[in-house]
C-alpha positions as CSV (number, residue, x, y, z in Angstrom):
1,X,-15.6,16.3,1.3
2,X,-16.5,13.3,-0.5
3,X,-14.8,10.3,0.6
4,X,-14.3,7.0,-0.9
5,X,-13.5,4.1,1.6
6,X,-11.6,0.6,0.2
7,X,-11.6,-2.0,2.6
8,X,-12.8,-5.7,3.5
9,X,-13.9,-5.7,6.8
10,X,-17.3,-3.5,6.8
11,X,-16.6,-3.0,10.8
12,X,-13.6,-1.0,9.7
13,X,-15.7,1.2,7.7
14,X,-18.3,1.9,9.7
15,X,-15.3,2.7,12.3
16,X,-13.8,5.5,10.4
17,X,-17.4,6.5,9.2
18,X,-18.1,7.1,13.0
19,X,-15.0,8.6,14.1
20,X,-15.0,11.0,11.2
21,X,-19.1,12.1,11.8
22,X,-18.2,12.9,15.2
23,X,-15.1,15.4,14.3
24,X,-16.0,16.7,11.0
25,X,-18.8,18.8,9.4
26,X,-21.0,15.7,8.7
27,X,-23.4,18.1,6.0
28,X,-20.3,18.6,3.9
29,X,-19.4,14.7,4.3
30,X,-19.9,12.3,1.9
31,X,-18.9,8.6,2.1
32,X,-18.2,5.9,-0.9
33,X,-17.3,2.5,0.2
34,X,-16.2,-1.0,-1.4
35,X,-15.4,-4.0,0.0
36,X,-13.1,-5.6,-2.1
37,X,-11.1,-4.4,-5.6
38,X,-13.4,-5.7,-7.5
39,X,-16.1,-3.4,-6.3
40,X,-13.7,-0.8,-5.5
41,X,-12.7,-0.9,-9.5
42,X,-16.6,-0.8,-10.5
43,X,-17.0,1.9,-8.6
44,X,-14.5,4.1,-10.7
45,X,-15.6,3.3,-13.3
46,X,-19.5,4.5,-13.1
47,X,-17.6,7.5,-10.9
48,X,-18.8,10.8,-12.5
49,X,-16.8,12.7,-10.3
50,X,-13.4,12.5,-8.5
51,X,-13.2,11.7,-4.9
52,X,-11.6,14.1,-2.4
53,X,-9.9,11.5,-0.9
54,X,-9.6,7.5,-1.4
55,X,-8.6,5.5,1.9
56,X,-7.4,2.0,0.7
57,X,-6.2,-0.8,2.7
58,X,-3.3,-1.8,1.2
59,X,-3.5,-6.0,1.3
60,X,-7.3,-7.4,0.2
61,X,-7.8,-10.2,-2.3
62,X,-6.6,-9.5,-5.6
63,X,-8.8,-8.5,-8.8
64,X,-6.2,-10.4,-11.4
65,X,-8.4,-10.0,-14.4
66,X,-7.7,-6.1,-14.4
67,X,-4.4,-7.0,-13.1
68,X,-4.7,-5.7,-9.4
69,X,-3.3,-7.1,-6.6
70,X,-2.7,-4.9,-4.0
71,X,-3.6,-1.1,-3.0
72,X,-1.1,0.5,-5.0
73,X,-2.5,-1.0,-8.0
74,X,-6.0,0.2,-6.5
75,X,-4.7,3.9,-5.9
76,X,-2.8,4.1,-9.5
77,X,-5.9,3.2,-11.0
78,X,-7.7,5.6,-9.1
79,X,-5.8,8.3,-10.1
80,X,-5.6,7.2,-13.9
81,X,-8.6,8.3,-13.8
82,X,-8.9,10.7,-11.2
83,X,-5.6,12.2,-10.9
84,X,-6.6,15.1,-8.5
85,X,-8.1,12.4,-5.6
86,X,-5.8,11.9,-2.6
87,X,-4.7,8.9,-2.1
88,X,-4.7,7.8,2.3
89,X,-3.5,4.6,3.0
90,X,-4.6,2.5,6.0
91,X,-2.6,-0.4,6.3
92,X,-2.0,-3.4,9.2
93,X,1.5,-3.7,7.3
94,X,4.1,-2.6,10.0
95,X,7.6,-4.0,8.1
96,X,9.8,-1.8,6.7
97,X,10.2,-3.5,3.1
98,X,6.3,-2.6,2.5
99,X,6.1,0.9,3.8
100,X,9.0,2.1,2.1
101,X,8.0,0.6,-1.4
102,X,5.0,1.9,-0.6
103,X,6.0,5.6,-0.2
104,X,8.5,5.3,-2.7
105,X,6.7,4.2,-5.0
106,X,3.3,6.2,-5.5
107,X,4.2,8.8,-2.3
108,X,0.7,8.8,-1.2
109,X,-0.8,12.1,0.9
110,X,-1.3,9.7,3.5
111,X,0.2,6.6,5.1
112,X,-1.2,5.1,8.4
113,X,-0.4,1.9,10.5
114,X,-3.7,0.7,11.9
115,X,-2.1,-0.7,15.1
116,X,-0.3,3.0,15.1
117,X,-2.8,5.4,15.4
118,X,-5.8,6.8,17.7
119,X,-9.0,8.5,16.3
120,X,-7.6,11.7,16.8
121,X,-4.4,11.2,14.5
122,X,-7.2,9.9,11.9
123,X,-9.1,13.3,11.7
124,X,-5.7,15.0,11.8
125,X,-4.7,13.1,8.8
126,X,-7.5,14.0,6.8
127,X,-7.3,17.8,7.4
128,X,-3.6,17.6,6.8
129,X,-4.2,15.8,3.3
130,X,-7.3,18.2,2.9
131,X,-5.1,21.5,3.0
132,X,-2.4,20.0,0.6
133,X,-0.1,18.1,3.2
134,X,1.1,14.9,3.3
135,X,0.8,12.9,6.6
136,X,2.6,9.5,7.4
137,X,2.0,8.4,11.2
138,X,5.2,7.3,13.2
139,X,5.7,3.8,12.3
140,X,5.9,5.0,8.4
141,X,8.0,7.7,9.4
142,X,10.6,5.1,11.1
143,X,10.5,3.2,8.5
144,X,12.0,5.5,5.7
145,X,14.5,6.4,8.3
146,X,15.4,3.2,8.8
147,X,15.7,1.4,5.7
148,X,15.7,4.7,2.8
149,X,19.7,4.0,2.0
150,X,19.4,0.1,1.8
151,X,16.9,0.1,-0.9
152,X,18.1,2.9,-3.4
153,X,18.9,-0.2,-5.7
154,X,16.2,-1.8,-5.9
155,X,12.9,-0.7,-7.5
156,X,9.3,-1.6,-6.2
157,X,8.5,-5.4,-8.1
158,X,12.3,-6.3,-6.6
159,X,11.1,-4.9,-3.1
160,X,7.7,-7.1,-3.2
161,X,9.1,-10.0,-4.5
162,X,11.3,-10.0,-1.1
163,X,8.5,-9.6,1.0
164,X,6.5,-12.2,-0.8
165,X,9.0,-14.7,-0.7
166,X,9.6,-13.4,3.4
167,X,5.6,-14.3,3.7
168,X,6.5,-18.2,2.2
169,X,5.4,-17.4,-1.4
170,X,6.8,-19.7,-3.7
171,X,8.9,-18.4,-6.8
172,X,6.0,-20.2,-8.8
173,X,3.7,-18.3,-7.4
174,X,4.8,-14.8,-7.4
175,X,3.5,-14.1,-11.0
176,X,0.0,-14.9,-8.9
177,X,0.9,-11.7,-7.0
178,X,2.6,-9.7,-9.4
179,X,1.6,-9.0,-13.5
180,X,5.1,-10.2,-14.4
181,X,6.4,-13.1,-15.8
182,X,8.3,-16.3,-14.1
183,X,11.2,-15.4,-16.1
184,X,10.8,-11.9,-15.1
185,X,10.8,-12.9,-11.6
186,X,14.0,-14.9,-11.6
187,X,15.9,-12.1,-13.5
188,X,15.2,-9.8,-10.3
189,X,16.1,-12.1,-7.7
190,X,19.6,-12.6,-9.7
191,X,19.5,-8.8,-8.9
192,X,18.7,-9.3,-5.8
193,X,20.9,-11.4,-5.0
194,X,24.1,-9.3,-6.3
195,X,22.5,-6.3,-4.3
196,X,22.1,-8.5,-1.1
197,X,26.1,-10.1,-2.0
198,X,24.6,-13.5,-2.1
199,X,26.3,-16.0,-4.3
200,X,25.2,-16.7,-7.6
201,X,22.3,-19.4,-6.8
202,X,21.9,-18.5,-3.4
203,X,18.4,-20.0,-1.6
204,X,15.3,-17.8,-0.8
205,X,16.0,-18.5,2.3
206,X,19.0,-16.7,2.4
207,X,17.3,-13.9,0.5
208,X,15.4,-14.0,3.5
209,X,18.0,-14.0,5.9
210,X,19.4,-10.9,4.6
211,X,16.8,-9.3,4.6
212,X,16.2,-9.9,8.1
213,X,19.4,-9.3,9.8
214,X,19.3,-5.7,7.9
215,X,16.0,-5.5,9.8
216,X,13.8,-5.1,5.9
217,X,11.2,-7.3,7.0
């Protein structure tokens, strides 16, 4: 099983690195790493081979000149070119907003809450995504319960641009975040706006607001 490991903090790595050595069949294991998107871009492209399974985080500095700024961008240019490579995500990210865009979006094999889950449920994941299976750990799973009919209407730029705004983004900004125009940007929060049944002009901060009293973010 040949693994390929995104994330910026190298003491994360070399944590799932030892946790999986000590619970798989370490001469059939076979570790990639990258520290940033950058690198973790680089890497696919010299890649020969497809990985068995990528494990991105899903938040690291972005890699804007080939227009990547979060995991999901990492994981659909993974399997661009690698479409048969699992894609496991390990995230810090416990609101609702992200997890369900996140799932919605690319449904990934695997979604884990790092504050959610013990070594055990780590080498449990992997087998399950190693037989075929998709495996989300509880806090994912709460999530689509919890928010899945509120955001039928609203696709995965309008659901980041709420959370980036909920995280003090500035409208500005958001095309920082995003590869989509100002103008683009605007046009959704109109929408989001009409979906949320704010008034025509309504602040971010009501945007906000919403979103918070329906418990999104």
């Amino acid at each position: 099983m040949h693994l390929f490991i995104v994330e910026d903090h190298p003491a994360m790595i070399e944590g799932y690195k030892g946790i999986l050595n000590a619970h798989l069949n370490t001469d059939r294991l076979q570790f990639t790493t990258a520290y940033s998107f950058e690198q973790a871009y680089k890497v696919i492209q010299q890649a020969q081979e497809a990985f068995d399974i990528a494990l991105l985080d899903l938040a690291m500095p972005a890699y804007p000149e080939k227009k990547i700024f979060s995991g999901e961008d990492m994981a659909k240019h993974i399997n661009q070119k690698f479409p048969e490579t699992k894609i496991m995500f390990l995230t810090s990210h416990t609101e609702g907003i992200v997890l369900y865009n996140l799932i919605r979006s690319l449904n990934p094999n695997a979604v884990l809450v790092k504050s959610d889950f013990q070594s055990d449920e780590l080498v449990q994941a992997i087998n399950t995504v190693n037989e075929g299976e998709n495996y989300y750990s509880q806090t994912a799973r709460n999530c689509l319960k919890a928010v899945a009919n509120l955001y039928d209407g609203l696709d995965s730029y309008d659901r980041r641009i709420i959370f980036l705004l909920a995280k003090g983004i500035k409208t500005k900004n958001i095309p920082e975040h995003l590869p989509i125009s100002l103008s683009a940007v605007d046009k959704r929060k109109a929408k989001i706006r009409l979906f949320f049944d704010i008034p025509k002009g309504g602040s971010d901060e009501e945007i906000i607001k919403e979103a918070q009293r329906l418990g999104l973010i």
